[in-house]
N, C-alpha and C positions, 0 to 999 in steps of 0.2 A: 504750705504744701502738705498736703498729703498724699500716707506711702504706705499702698495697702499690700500685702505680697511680696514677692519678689518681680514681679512683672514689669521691671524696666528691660525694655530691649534696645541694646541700639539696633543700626541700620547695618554693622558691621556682622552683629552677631547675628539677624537676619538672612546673611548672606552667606555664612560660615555652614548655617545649621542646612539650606537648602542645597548646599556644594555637596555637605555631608549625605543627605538623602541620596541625591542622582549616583553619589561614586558607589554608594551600597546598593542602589537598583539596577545599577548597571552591571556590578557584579556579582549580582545574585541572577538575573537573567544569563547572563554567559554560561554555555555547555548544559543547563539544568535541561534536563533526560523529561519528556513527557511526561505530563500528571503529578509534576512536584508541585507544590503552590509555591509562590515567591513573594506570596503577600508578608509585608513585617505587621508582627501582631504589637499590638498596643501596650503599654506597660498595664493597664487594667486587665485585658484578657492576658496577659503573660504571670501574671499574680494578684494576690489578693493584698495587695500593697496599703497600707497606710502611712507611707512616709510621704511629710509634705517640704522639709528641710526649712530655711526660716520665713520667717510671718513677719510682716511690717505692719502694726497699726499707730497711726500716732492721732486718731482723733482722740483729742482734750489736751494734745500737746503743743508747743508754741515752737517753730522752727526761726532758728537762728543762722544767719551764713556769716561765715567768712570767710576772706578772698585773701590766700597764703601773700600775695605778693600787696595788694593797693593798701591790706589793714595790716601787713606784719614787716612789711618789708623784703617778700623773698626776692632772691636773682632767680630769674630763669632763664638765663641768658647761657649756660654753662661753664662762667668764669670765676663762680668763689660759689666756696664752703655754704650750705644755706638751709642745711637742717635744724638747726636752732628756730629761724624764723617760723620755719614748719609749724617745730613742735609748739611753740609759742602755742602756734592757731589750735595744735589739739591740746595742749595745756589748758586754753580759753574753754573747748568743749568740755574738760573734762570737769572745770569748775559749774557748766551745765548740768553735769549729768547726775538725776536723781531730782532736780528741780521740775518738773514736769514739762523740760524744753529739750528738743531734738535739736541738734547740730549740723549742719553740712558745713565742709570742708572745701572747698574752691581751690583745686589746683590748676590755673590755667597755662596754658601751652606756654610750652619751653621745657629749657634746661635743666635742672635741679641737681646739684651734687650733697651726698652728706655725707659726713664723716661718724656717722655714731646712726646707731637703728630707731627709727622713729615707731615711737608710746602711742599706742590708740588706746579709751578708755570707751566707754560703754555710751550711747547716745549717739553714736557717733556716724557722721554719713563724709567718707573721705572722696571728694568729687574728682576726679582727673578729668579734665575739658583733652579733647581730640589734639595730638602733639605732645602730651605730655611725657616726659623722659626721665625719670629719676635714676641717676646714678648712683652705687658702691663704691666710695672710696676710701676703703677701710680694709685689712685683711684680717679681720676675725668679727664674727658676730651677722643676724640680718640685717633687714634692710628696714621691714617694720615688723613690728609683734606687738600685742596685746601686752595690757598691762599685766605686772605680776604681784598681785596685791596681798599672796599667800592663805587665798578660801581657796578649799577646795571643792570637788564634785565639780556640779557646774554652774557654782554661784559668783565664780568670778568675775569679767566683764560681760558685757551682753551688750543686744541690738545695737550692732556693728557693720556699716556697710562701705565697703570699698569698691569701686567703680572707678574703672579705665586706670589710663595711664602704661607707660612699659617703664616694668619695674627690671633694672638691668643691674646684674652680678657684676658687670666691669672685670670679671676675671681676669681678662687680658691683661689689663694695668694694673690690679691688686689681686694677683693671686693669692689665694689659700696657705694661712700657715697653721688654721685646722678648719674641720668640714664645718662647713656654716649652711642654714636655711633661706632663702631670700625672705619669705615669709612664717611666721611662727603665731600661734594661738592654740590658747591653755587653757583650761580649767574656765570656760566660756561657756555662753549661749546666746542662739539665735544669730548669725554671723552670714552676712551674703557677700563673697567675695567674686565680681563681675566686671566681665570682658577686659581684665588684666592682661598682659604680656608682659610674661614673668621670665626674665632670658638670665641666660649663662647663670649656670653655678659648678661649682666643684666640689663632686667628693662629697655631695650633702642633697639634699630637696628644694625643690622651688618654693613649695608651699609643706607645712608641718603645722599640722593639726591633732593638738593632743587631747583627750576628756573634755571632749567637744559634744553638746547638743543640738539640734536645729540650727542645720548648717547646711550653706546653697554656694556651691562654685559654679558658677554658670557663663558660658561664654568668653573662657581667659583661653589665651596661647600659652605652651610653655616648651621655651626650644632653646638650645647650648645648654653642652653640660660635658665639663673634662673633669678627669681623675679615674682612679682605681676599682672606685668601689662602683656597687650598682645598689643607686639609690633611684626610689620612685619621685616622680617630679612632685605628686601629692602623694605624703606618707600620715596615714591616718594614727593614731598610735593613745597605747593605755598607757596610763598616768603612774606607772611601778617605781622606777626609782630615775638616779639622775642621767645613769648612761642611756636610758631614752630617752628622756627629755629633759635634758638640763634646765636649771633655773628656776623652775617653775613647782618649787613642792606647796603645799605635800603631796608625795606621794601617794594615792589611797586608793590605786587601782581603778578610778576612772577611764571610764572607755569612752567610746564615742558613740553615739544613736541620732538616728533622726536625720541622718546627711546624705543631700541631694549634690551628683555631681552630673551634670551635664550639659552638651552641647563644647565640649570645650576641645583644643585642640593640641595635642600632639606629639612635635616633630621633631626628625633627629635628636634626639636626647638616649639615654640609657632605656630607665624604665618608667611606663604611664604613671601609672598610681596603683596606690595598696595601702598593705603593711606586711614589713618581712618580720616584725616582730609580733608577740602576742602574749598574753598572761594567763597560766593556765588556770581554767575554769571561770573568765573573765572573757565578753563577748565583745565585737563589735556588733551593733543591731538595729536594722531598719537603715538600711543603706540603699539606696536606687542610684543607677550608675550607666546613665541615658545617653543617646545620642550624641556620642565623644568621637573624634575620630584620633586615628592612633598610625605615625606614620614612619618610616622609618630610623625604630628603634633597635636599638644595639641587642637587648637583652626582651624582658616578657613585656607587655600593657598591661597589666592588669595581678597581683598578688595578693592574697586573699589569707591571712590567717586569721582563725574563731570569728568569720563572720556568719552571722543569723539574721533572717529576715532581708536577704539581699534580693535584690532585683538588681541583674545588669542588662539592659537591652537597646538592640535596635541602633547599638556601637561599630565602628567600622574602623578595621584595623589591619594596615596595608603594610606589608614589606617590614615587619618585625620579625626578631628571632623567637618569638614565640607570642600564644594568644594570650590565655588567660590563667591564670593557677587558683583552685580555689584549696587550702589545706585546714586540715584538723589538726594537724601534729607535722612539725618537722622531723630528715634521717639526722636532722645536728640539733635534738630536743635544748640543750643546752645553750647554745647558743640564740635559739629561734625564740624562746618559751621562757620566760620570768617565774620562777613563785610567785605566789599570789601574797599579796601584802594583807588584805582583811579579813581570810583566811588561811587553813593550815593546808599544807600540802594532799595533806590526807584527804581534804574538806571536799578541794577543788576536782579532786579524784573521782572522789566519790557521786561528786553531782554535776560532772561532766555531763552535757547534753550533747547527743550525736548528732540532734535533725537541727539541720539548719535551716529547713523551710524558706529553701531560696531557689530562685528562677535565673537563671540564664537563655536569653531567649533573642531570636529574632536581630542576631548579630552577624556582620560582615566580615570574614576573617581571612586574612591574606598571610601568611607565614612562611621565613625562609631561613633554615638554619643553615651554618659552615660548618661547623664542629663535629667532628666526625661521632665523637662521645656525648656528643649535645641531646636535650631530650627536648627539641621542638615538638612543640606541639600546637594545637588549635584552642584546645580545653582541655585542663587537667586538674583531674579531683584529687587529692592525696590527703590518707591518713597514715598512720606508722605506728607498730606497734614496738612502743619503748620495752625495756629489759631496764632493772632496778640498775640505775649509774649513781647513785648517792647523792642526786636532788630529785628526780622525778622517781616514781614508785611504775614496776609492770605495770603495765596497762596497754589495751587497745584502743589509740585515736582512731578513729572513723568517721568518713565522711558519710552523714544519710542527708534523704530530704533535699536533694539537688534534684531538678527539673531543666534537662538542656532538651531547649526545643525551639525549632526550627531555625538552628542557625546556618547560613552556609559559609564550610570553611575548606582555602587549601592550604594545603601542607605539604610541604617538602619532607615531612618526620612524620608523627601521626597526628591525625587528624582530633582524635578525644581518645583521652586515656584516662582510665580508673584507676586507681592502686586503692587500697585497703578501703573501700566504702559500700555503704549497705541500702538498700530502700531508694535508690536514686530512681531517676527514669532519662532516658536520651532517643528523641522521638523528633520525628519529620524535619530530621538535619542533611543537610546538603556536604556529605564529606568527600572531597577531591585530593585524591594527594595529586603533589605535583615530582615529574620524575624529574629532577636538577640536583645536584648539590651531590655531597658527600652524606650527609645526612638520611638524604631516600632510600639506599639501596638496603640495609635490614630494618625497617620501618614495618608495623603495620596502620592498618587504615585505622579499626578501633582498636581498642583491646582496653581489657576488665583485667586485674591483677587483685588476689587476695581479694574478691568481693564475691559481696552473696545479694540474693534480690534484686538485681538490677533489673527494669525492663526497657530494651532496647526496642523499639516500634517505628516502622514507616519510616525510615532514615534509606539516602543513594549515596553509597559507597562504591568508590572508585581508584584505581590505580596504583595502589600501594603495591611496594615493591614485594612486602612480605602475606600475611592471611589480611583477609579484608575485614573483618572483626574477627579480633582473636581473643578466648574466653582462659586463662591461665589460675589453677590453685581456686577457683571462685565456685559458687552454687548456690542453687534455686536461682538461678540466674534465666530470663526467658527477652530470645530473640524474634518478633514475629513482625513478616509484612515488609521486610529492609529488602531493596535491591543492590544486588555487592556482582561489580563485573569488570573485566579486566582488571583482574590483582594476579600478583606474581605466584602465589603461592597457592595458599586454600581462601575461597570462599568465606567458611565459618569455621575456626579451629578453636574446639575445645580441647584441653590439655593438660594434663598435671593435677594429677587427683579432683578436676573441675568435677561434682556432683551433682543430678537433679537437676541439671538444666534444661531446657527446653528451646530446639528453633522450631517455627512454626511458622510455614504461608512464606516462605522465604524464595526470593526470586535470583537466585546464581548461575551467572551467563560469565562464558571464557574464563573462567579462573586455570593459570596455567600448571594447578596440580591438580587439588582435589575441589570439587565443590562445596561440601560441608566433612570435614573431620574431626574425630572423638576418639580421644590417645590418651597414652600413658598413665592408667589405672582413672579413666574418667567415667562420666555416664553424663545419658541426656536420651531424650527423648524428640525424633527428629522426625515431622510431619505435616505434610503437607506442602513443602517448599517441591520449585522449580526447578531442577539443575539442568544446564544445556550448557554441551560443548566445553565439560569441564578436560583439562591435559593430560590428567592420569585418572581416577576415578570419580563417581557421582559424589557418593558417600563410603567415608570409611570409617568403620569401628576397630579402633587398631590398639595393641600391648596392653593387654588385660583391662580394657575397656567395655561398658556395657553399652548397648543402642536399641531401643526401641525405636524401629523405621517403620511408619505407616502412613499410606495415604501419597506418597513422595512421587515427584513424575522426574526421570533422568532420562534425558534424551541426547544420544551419540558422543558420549564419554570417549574418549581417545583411548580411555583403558578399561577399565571393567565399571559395570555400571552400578553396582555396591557391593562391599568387600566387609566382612570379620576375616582378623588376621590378627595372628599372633596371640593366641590365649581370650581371644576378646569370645563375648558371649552378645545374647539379648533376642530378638526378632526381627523380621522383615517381612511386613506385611500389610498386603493391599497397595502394593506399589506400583507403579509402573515404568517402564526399561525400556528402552528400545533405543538400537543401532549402538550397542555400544561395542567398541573395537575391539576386545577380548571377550572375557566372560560377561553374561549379564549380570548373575551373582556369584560373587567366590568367597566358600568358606577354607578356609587353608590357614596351616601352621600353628597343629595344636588348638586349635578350637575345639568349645563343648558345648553344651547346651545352647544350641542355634536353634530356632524355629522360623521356618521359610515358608510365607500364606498365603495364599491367593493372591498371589504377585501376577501381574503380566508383563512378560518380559518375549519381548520380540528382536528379530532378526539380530541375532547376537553373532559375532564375529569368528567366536568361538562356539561354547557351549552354552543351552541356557543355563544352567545350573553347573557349577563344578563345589565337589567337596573333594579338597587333597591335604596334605601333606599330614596323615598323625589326626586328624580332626573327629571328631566322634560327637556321639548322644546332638548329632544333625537332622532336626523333623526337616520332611519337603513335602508338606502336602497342600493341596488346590491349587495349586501354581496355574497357570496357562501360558503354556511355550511355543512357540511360533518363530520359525525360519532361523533356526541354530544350525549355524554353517556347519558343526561338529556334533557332537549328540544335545538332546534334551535335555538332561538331567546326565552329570559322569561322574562317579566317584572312584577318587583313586589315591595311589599311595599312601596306604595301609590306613584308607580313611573309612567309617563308618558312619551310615546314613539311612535313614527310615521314609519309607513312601506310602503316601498313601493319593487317591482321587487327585493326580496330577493330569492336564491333557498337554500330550506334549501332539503336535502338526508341521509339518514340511520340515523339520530337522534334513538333512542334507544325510548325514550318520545315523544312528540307531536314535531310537526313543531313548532308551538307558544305554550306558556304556558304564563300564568297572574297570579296574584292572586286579589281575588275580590276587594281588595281597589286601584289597580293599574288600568289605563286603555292603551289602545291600537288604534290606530289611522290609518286608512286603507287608501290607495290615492282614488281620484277621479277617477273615468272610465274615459278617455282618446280620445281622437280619433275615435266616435263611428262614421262609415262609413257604406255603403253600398256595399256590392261586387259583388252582382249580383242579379237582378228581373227576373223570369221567370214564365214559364206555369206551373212550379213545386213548386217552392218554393221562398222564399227570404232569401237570403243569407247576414249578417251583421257581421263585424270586429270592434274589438276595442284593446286598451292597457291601463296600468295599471293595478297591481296587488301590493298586498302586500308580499306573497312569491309564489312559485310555486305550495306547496299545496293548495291554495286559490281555492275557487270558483266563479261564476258569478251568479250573476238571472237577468235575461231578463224580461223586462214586455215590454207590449203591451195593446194598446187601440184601437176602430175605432173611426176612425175620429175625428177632433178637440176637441169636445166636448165630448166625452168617458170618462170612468174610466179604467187606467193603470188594471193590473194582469200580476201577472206572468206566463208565455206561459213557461216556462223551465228553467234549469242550464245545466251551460256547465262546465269542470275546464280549458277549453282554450278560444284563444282569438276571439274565433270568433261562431257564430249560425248561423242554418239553424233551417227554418219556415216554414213550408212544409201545412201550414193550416189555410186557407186566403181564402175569400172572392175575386173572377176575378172581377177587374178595382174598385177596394175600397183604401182608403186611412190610412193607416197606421202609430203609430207612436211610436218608441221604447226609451227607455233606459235601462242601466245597471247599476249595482253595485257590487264589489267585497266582498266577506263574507271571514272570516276566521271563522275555527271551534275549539274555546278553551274551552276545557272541557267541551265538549258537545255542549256546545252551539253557534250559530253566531255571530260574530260580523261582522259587514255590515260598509265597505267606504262611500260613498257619492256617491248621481247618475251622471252619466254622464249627459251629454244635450242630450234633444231629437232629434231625427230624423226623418223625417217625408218619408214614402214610400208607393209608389204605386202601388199597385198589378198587375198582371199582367192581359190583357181584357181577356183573356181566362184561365182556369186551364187545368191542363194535368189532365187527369183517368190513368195517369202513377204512381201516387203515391199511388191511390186508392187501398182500398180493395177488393177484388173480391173471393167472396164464390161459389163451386160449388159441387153436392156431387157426389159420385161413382153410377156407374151403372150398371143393372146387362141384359146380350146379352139376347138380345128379336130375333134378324134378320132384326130387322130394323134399322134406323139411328137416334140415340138417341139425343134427343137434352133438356137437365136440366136447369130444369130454374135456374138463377144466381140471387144473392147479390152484390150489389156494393156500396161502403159506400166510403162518402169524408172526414177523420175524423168522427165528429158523425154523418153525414148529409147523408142519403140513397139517394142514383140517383134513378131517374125515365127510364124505361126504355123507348126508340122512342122518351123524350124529351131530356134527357142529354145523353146518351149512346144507342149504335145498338149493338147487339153480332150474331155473327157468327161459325158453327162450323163446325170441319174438323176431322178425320180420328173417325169419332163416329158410326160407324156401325158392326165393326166388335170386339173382342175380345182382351183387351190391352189399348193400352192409345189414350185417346181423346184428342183433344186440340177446346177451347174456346176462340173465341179470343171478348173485350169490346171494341168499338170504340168512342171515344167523337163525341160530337152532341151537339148544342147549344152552351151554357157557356163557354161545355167542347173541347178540343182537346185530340190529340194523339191519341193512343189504347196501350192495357195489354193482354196480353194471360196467357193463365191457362191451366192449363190439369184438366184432371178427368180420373177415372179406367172404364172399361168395363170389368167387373169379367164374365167368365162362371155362367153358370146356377145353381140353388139350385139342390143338391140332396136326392136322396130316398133309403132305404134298406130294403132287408127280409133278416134274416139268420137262419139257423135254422144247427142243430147239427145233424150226423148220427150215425148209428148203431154202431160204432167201440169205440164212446165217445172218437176221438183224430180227430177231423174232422168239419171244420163249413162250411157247403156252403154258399155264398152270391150269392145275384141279385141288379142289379141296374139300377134306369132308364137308359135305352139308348138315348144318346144327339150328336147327330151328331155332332156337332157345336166344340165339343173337339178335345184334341189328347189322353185321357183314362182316366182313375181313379185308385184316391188313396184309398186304404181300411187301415184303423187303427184299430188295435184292442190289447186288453191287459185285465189282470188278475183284474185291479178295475177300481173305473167310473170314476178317475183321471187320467187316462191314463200315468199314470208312469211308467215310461222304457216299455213303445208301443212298437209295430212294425208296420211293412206297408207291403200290399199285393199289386204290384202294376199291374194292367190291362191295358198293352198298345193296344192303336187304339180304335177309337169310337165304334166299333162293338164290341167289346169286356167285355159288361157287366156282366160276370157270374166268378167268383173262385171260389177256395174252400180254406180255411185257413189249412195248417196240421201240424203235429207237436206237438200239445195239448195235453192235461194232460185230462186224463181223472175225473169223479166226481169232475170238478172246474167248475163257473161262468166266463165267458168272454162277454167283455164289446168289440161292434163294432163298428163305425158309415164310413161314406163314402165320397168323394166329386168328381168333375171332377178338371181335369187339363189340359192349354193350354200351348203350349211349342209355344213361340216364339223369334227365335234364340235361347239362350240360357239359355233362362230364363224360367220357369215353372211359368201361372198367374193359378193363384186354385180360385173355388169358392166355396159354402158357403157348410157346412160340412152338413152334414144329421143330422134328429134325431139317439140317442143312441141307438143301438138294445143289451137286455139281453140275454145272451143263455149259457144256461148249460148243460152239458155235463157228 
């Protein structure tokens, strides 16, 4: 036969490993939120793995069998003692081994009981055929172990394969009267231990593997386990002294490398596998720990101390009280951590290696704790910084160089927790808490403890009863791209002197307090993220915290849409705000140095802007505010705040609001320029304002030595001066006012400007009075007014006037020409009305009849006669006489025994218009 690999599968493990798949696709698919992936990555893409665990070659070697029972005698029957027979057959191997001949061991179906733990030697292939049952009955010691031939490292036994069989503890019948292994191997190499069912033990490990190299567990069951203690069913362990691993010296600090564990299963028992102990500066390395499933255990699947070069993936782990624990250092260093035997203490100190250069990736994680003090978790890194106890020296353990990605896990506790590690990364993980238990309710989803450098990326976080990743004591720590919604608390809570962090591109939906918060003497830099429909605010920079906020979008915050409070400092800017149910932004309680920048912050509940309570050295400039139930921008209680080029629109209240122990601080006028001097006017530009409802005053003085006044207000950025003194010297400034509560508050003036009029003025701006005229037949010519501002021109010294179409009936035109001083000219019109009229009337015989007469005026085109029932002429009529020649009618129609009221005028029809002149007196006539 030959046995190249480990690549014996049964039919059993076949089915195991495909069970294992569907139950991790099945709940990796469950609740996952759009646009996660749910693909499990490969242990190749999850690391740069070179672990192959062991190698079988035996070409050039001679294979030998034998059969425990036809060549030794065994019972399998399970009615007598028959370990002896056993070992006979490995006796037999082991007088093979080193001869250039492999062995197999033939255990065929049945019974087997032994009373003493069966010797494996090197060569060795131990066969369990399908049935096979080996029983414990013994109460102290295993069941098999490797020889103990006293080499150490790992030149002990070697290429060693056990296959099949259910390897049974018997506990029930022979309980423990101390903790025993079922299985033990020491100071080994190359060892493939397969599709075992390794059951009941007490108080000890199923399998205990010590100073082991190229080693394969693949496809065993390991299920029953009573007693006190919490031991892993596979406990990996360094070779230090006898209380880890009895029997087997020397001791020489051997560790284990090179071990593959996967595909294996399980259930109900304490804990998976690991090692709860460790040697310091002594590693485990190159460990892969594949496609296991892990089912309802009491205690973790999985403990991790000084391993390097680990890969665990693609694992699936159901209804345990916790997931995985990877540490550097335990808080019971003493008890966790051996001195190092082939070095000094000092040695092991000094060349501690932090990076583990290990992957957790692409795993299925189901967890449920009861313990109300319990630290369920999904994944947890732990390092601990020891204090000199007189065996280990100060020092910081730390975990770096972890890579958790893509796993999805829930949790009733939290989901992935950091304590004291550095350089890690935790990226496109599926975290769910689940809300049950005792355990959930002060839980958060992630949280980093004592760590620096972490980058958290593309991970869905959910449900935690507490912040949905919460950053504590940690920095340079950067969150970017995570979606975190429905958690009880905050979104993102950085906290406790946390420094230098950074979230970024972060998507936070319903968190029912804040959506990203930054407390208690922290800083970070917060930009770009999402927040909607967070319970109290967007984001908060709270108790002497710093916040760089830009770029951020909050939308309908139940409470204010970002808040400094409480001594906190930093900026906000370029954000945007809108609908939130208080303020959009509130600076309050003792804050200083805020800068508030080109935010747009809409329909805010309240105010867009509030600074209160004691708050000062508050910039708020370029903001854009829009539909502020309450003011724009308000500062009050005795707070102090600086404005400049904010637009505030549809505020409900005032642009600005204060209250009188607050003040308000306007910018300097800016850029005050000249844009243009002419004959008319001067024209000047400036910038700076405080909002857009702001206004300017311009003052002006003549010449150097003058006193300023204010020549007008503009609300834009620029004035025309249309009222100057030709070839004089001029010289302006401005200042911006705001109007609160009536009253101005005024910036600061700009610098002056000094300008010079122009040599001449225009009578183009000029006033020009002239009155209506009434046709005489000659050519009319009315004297004019012309005013420069208040200053009357002369007429032949500063203006000449000329007239044109003034003779006849209709409109004249006057035209002002500059002279002297002045330049240009201004035309005007004036009326030339028809003539005054005259009337007789008098009533005839019939009493329904009034004759009229009127002057005749050649100069018309006829007259109009009005007449009516009172002297108000209410609902008149008109009698009308076309052609100049035609001054006689007679009114008819009339009522006789009434008063009627007449009077008359002329009218000129030119084109199509009718020019009337002046009405007559009223003639009485009764009838």
């Amino acid at each position: 036969m030959n046995i190249k690999g480990n690549r014996i599968i049964s039919e059993k493990n076949v089915f195991r490993r495909i069970a294992a798949l569907l139950t991790t696709l099945l709940l990796v698919i469950t609740a996952i939120p759009e646009g996660f992936s749910t693909a499990i990555t490969s242990v190749a893409e999850a690391a740069d793995t070179a672990v192959t665990g062991a190698y079988f070659d035996t070409d050039g070697m001679e294979i030998v069998t034998y059969n425990v029972v036809n060549d030794f005698g065994a019972d399998n029957t399970g009615n007598a003692m028959t370990g002896k027979q056993i070992q006979q057959a490995l006796d037999a191997a082991q007088e093979n081994s080193g001869q250039g001949i492999f062995t197999k061991v033939v255990i065929p179906k049945g019974t087997y009981l032994i009373s003493s733990a069966l010797v494996v030697y090197s060569d060795t292939w131990i066969y369990c055929e399908e049935g096979v049952e080996i029983k414990r009955c013994i109460s102290y010691g295993p069941m098999l172990r490797c020889d103990n031939n006293g080499v150490g490292g790992y030149d002990g036994v070697k290429n060693v394969i056990v296959e099949g069989g259910l390897w049974n503890g018997n506990t029930d019948q022979w309980p423990n009267t101390a903790d025993f292994s079922n299985i033990r191997f020491a100071h080994c190499r190359n060892i493939l231990l397969k599709d075992m069912h390794v059951k009941n033990n007490e108080n000890g490990h199923h399998m205990e593997i010590g100073g082991a190299a190229d080693v394969t567990i693949e496809g065993c069951t390991f299920t029953g386990y009573t007693g006190y203690r919490k031991k892993e069913a596979i406990q990996l362990d360094c070779m230090n002294n006898s209380r880890v691993f009895a029997g087997y010296a020397p001791f020489d600090d051997t560790s284990c490398e090179n071990v593959v564990i996967k595909n294996n299963l399980f259930s109900g028992i304490c804990r998976g596998l690991g090692s709860h102990s460790a040697t310091l500066g002594i590693y485990y390395t190159d460990i892969l720990i594949e496609g296991n499933v892990f089912e309802n255990l009491d205690d973790v699947a999985m403990i991790m101390y000084n391993y390097k070069n680990c890969t665990i993936t693609n694992n699936t782990i159901t209804n345990c009280a916790s997931g995985i624990e990877f540490k550097a250092m335990s808080s019971l260093p003493n008890n966790n951590f051996n001195p190092p035997v082939v070095k000094s203490m000092e040695e092991a100190v000094d060349g501690f290696e932090d990076d583990a250069n290990s992957v957790i990736s692409s795993n299925t994680i189901s967890v449920s704790g009861d313990d109300e003090y319990g630290i369920t978790s999904g994944i947890r890194l732990t390092g601990y910084e020891v204090k000199d106890n007189g065996v280990i020296p100060d020092y910081n353990f730390r975990v770096a160089g972890v890579k958790i990605l893509e796993n999805r896990i829930e949790s009733n506790g939290t989901t992935i927790a950091l304590n004291d590690a550095e350089n890690c990364s935790i990226e496109s993980n599926i975290l769910v808490t689940k809300q049950d238990g005792v355990n959930y309710k002060d839980k958060n989803g992630l949280t980093l403890n004592e760590c620096d450098n972490i980058k958290i990326t593309d991970n869905y976080i959910s449900g935690s009863a507490r912040n949905g990743a919460s950053v504590t004591d940690s920095s340079g720590n950067t969150l970017d791209n995570n979606t975190i919604e429905n958690v009880g608390m905050n979104g993102i809570n950085i906290y406790n002197g946390s420094e230098n962090n950074i979230a970024s591109s972060n998507s936070v939906n319903s968190a029912k307090k804040h959506g990203i918060a930054v407390a208690a003497n922290s800083s970070a830099v917060i930009k770009s993220n999402s927040i909607s429909k967070a319970g109290d605010t967007g984001i908060l920079i709270y108790n002497g915290s710093k916040g760089e906020c830009s770029g951020n979008k909050v939308k309908n915050a139940v409470g204010h849409g970002i808040v400094f409070s409480k001594n906190a400092s930093g900026k906000a800017t370029s954000n945007t705000v809108s609908g939130a149910g208080k303020h959009g932004v509130l600076v309050t309680d003792h804050c200083g140095s805020v800068v508030l920048s080109s935010n747009k912050i809409s329909n805010s509940k309240q105010n867009g802007i509030c600074v209160s309570n004691y708050s000062s050295s508050v910039s708020v400039n370029s903001n854009s505010i829009s539909g502020s139930v309450k003011s724009g921008i308000s500062v009050s209680s005795h707070s102090k705040a600086s404005l400049k080029d904010n637009a505030v629109n549809g505020s409900k209240s005032a642009a600005v609001s204060k209250s009188a122990d607050s003040s308000i601080s306007l910018p300097r006028v800016s850029g005050l320029s000249v844009n243009s001097v002419n004959n008319t006017d001067i024209q000047i530009s400036f910038s700076g304002r405080s909002t857009n409802k702001c206004g300017y005053e311009i003052y002006r003085k003549t010449g150097a030595k003058g006193k300023y006044s204010a020549v007008g207000t503009t609300a834009k950025g620029k004035f025309t001066d249309g009222f100057f003194k030709a070839n004089t010297d001029y010289y302006y400034k401005v200042r911006c006012y705001e109007t609160v509560s009536g009253k101005k508050v005024y910036g600061g003036y700009s610098a002056e400007i000094k300008v010079r009029s122009a040599t001449k003025r225009s009578v183009g701006k000029a006033s020009v009075k002239v009155s209506n005229q009434v046709w005489t037949g000659k050519a009319l010519k009315p004297a004019v007014t012309v005013k420069d501002g208040n200053v009357t021109l002369k007429k032949d010294r500063d203006y000449t006037v000329s007239y044109s179409a003034n003779k006849g009936i209709g409109t004249a035109k006057v035209t002002v020409t500059g002279k002297g001083s002045y330049t240009g000219k201004i035309t005007k019109t004036f009326k030339i009305n028809p003539q005054g009229q005259s009337i007789s009337a008098k009533g005839d015989k019939s009493g329904k009849k009034i004759a009229v007469t009127l002057a005749k005026h050649s100069s018309n085109s006829g007259y109009q006669v009005s007449y009516a029932d009172n002297s108000g002429f209410k609902n008149s009529k008109s009698l009308w006489l076309s052609g100049n020649s035609k001054n006689k009618g007679t009114i008819k129609g009339l009522k006789s025994k009434k008063t009627y009221y007449v009077k008359a005028r002329d009218y000129k029809t030119i084109g199509k218009t009718k020019v009337y002149g002046k009405w007559s007196a009223v003639k009485k006539v009764s009838i």
